[in-house]
C-alpha positions as CSV (number, residue, x, y, z in Angstrom):
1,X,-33.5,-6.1,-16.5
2,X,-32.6,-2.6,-16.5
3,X,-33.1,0.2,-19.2
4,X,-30.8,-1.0,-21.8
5,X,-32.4,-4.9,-21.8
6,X,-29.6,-6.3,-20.1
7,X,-29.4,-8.0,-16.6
8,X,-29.3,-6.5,-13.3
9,X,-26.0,-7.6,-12.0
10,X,-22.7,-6.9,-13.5
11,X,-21.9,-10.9,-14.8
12,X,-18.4,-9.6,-15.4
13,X,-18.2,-9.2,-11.7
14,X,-19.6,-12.7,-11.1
15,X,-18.3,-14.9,-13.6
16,X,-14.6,-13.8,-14.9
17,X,-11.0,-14.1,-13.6
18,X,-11.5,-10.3,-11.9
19,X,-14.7,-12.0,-10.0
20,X,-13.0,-15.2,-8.9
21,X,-9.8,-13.3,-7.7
22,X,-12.3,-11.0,-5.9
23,X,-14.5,-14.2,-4.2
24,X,-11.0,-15.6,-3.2
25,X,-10.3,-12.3,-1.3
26,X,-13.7,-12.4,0.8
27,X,-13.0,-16.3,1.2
28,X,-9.6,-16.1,2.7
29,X,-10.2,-12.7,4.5
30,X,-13.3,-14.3,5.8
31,X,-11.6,-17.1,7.6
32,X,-8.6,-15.3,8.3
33,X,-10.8,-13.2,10.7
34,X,-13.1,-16.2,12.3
35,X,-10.1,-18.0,12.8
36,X,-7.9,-15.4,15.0
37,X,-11.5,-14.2,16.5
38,X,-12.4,-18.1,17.3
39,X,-9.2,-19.8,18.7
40,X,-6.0,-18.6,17.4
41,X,-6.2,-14.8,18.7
42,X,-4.0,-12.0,19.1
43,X,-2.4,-9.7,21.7
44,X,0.3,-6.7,21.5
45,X,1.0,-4.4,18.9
46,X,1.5,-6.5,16.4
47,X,-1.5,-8.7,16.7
48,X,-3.6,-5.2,16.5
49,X,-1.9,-4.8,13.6
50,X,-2.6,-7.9,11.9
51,X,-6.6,-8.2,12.9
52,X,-7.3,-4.3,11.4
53,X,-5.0,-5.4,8.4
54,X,-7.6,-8.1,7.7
55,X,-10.7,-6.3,8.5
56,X,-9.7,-3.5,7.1
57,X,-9.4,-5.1,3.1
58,X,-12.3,-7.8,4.2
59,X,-14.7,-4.6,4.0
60,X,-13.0,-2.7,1.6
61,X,-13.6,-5.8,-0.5
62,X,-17.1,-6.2,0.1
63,X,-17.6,-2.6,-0.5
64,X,-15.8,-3.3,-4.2
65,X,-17.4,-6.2,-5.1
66,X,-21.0,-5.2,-4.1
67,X,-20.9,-1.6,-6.0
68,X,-18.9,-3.1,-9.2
69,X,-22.2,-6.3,-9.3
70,X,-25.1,-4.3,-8.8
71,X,-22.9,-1.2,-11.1
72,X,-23.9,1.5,-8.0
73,X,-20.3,2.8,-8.6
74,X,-21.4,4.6,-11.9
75,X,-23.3,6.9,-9.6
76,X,-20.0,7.5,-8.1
77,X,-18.1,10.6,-9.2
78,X,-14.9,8.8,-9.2
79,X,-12.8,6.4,-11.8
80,X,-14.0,3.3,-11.0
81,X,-10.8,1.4,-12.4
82,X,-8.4,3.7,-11.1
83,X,-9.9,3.6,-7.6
84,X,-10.3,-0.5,-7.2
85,X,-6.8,-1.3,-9.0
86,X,-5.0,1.2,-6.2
87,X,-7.1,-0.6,-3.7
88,X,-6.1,-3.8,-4.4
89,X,-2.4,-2.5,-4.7
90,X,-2.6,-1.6,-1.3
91,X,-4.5,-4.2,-0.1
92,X,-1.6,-6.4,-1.3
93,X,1.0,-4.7,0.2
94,X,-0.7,-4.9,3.7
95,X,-1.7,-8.5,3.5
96,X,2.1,-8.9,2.9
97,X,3.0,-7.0,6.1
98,X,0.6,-9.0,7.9
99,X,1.7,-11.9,6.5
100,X,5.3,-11.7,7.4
101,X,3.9,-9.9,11.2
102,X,1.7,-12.7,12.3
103,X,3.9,-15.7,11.7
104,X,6.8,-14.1,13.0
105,X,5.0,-13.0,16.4
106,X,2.4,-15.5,17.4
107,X,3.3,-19.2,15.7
108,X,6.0,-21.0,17.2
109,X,7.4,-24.9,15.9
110,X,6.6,-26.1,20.0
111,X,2.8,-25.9,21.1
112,X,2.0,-22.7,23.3
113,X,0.3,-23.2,27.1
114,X,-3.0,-22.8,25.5
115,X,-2.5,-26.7,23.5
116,X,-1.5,-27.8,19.9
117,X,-4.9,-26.5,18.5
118,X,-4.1,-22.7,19.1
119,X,-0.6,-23.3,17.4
120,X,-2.5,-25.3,14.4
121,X,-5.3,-22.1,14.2
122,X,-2.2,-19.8,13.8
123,X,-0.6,-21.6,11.1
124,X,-4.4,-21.8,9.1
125,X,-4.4,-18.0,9.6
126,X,-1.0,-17.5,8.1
127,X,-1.7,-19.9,4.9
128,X,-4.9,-17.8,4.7
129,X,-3.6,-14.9,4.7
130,X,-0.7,-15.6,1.8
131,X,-3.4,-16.6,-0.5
132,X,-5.2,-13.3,0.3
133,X,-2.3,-11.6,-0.9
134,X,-1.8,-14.0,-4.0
135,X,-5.8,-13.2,-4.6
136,X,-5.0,-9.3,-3.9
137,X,-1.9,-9.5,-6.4
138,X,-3.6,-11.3,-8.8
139,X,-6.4,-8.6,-8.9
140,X,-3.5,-6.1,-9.9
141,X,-2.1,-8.4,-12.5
142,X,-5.4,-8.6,-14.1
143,X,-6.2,-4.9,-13.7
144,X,-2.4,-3.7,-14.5
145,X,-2.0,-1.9,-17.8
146,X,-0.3,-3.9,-20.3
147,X,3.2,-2.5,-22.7
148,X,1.4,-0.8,-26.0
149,X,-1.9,-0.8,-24.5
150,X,-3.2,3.3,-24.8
151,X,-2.6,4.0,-21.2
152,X,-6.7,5.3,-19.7
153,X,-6.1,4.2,-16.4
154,X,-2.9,6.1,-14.9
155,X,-2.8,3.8,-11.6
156,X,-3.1,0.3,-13.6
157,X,0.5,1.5,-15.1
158,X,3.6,0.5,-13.4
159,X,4.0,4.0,-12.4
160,X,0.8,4.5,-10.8
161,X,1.6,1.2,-9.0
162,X,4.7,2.5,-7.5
163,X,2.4,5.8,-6.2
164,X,1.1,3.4,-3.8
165,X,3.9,1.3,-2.8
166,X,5.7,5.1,-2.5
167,X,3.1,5.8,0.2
168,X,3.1,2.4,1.8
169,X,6.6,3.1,2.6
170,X,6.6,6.2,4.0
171,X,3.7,5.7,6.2
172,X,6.8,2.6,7.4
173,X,9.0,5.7,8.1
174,X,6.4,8.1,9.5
175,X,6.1,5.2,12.3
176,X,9.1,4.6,12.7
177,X,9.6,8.2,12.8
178,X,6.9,7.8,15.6
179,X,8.9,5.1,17.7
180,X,11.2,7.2,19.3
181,X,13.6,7.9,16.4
182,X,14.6,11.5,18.4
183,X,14.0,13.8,15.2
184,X,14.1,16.6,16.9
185,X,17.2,16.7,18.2
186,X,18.7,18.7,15.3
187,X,17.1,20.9,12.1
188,X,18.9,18.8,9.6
189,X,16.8,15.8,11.1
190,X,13.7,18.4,11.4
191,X,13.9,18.8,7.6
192,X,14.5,15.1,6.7
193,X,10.8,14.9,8.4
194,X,9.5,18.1,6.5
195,X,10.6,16.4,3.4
196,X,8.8,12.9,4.2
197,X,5.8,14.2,4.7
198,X,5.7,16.9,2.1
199,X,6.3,14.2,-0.8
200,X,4.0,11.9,0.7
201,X,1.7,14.6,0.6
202,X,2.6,15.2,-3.3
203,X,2.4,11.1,-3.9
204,X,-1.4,11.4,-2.5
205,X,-2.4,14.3,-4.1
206,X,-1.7,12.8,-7.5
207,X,-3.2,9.3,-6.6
208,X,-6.6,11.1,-5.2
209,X,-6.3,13.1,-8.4
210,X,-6.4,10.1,-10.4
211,X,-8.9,8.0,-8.6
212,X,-11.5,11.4,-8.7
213,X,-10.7,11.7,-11.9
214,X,-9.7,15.1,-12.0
215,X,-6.8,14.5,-14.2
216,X,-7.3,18.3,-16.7
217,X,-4.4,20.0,-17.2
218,X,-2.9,21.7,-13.6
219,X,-0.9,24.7,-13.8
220,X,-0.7,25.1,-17.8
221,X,0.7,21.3,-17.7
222,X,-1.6,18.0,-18.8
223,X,-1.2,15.6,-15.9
224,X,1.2,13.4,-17.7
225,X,3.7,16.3,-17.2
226,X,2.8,17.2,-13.8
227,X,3.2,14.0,-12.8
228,X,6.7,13.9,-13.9
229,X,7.8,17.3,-12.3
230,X,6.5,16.1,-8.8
231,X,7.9,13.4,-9.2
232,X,11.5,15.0,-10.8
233,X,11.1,16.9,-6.8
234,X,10.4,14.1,-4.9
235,X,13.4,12.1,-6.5
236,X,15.6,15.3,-5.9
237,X,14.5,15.7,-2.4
238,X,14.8,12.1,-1.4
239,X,18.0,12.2,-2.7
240,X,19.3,15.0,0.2
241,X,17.5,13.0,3.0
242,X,18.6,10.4,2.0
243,X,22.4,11.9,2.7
244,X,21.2,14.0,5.4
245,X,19.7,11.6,7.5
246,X,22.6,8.9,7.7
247,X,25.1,12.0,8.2
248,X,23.5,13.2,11.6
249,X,22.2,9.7,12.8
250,X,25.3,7.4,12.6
251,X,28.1,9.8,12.4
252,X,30.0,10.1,15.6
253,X,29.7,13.9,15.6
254,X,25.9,13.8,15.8
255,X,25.1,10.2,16.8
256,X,26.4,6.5,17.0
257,X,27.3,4.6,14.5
258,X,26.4,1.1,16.4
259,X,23.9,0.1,18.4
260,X,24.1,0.9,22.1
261,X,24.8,-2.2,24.1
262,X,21.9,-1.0,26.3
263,X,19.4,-0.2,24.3
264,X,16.3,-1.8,25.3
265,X,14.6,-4.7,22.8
266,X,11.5,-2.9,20.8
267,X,12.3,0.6,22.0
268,X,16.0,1.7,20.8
269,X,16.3,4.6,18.8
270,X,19.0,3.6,17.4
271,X,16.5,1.4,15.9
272,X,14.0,3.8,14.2
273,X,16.7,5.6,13.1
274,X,18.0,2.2,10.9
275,X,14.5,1.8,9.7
276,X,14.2,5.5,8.5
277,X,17.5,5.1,6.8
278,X,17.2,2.2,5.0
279,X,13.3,2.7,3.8
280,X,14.4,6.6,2.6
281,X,17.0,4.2,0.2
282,X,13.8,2.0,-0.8
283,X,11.5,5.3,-1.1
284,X,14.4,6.6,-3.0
285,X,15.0,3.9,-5.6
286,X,10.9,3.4,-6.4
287,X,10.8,6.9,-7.2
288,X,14.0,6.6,-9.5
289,X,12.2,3.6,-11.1
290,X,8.4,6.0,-11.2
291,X,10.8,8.9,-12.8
292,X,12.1,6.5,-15.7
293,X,8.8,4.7,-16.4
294,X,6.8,8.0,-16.6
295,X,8.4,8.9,-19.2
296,X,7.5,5.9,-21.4
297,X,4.1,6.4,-20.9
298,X,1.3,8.8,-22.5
299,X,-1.7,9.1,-19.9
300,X,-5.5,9.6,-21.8
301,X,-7.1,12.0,-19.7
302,X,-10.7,11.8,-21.1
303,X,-12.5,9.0,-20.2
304,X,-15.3,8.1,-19.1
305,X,-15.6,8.1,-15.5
306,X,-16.5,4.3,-14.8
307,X,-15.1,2.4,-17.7
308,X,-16.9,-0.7,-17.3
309,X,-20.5,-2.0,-18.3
């Protein structure tokens, strides 16, 4: 029993629909991992990928679900809500990738050299992980603020939620960026990059604001405000490279606008440069959507730090 007569461990942790979504993460995560590590393995890239993806959010969500049942996080100097909902956000949106990565490299309808039981491994590490990500998911429905509820929580909102996929997205274009995508070649291309990585910057400085809780008034604004003008800038700078990046990648002054018949499989820049285009249009529209929501909502800035008993 602890100071206040109730019990040790956080029951809300144990025994609620938060708790079970939360077990269901360290179940599936748990066998996702024995299973590649026992027979169904990995190789490449890709696999790399996939294996750190799991045991990655497998320790992230032990980490979670040990501090919020023993209650250790309120000697954290952090929101506690704000920090596990954008964890399970992310989380969510990298059990997808690996999700959609695994399946599509390593299982095939016909049984590899290696026998019938490899093949049968891979498609038990697949189902696994897509009911990590339904666990993960559901962790954010449960956790996501709700319309006409008073807003204490900035990243359970729909607009904190797009904050993460924001960065999700552009750490896609920073590697594809990464994979040959020949930036460099001219300074409108040069500030396309400048721009990705100064708004990604700006989408991480307001999340890490939130989650630490430091959410006073910046600049003579409250947050609610400064919120909105980063993201007024981000929305008018994705809008250039968003133009700009198109104009000197696919237009036959500056580049091609098809694929080179001898561009090599996995290593084209023509590629990359596709991939940067087309997630700058997704970055683009999410923070459109962010812009529009933030200005439905009214963000309580004191709070307690850890919200939960």
């Amino acid at each position: 029993m602890d100071l206040h007569g109730g019990p040790y461990l956080n029951m809300r942790a144990l025994c609620s629909p938060l708790g079970a979504a939360r077990l269901c993460q360290l179940a599936t995560g748990c066998a996702a991992i024995a299973m590649v590590t026992h027979s169904a393995g990995y190789s490449g890239s890709q696999g790399v990928f996939c294996m750190a993806a799991w045991c990655f959010c497998f320790a992230m969500s032990v980490l979670v679900f040990f501090l919020d049942a023993t209650r250790l996080y309120s000697f954290l100097p952090i929101s506690w809500d704000n920090l596990t909902v954008t964890c399970a956000a992310f989380a969510t949106l990298i059990y997808v990738t690996a999700s959609v990565v695994y399946p599509l490299f390593f299982v095939r309808s016909e049984c590899p050299y290696a026998g019938c039981n490899v093949r049968d491994f891979r498609i038990a590490v697949t189902v696994c992980s897509i009911l990590g990500t339904l666990a993960y998911g559901a962790e954010v429905a449960l956790c996501r603020a709700r319309p006409g509820q008073t807003v204490v929580g900035y990243m359970a909102t729909i607009s904190g939620l797009l904050k993460v996929v924001q960065g999700f997205v552009a750490c896609i274009i920073f590697g594809a960026l990464a994979n040959g995508s020949e930036y460099s070649r001219y300074g409108a291309t040069i500030y396309c990059v400048v721009v990705y990585a100064f708004c990604f910057a700006l989408t991480a400085l307001v999340v890490i604001m939130t989650v630490s809780g430091r959410t006073k008034p910046v600049c003579c604004m409250s947050f609610d405000r400064f919120v909105v003008v980063c993201t007024l800038l981000e929305v008018l700078l994705y809008l250039s490279v968003s133009v700009v990046w198109p104009v000197f990648c696919f237009d036959t002054k500056y580049g091609t606008p098809g694929r080179p018949s001898s561009c090599p499989q996995g290593k084209c820049p023509w590629d990359s440069k596709v991939v940067v285009a087309v997630f700058s249009f997704i970055n683009f529209g999410l923070y459109v959507a962010d812009l529009i929501y933030s200005q439905r909502i009214r963000f309580v800035s004191h709070m307690p730090t850890n919200s939960r008993v």
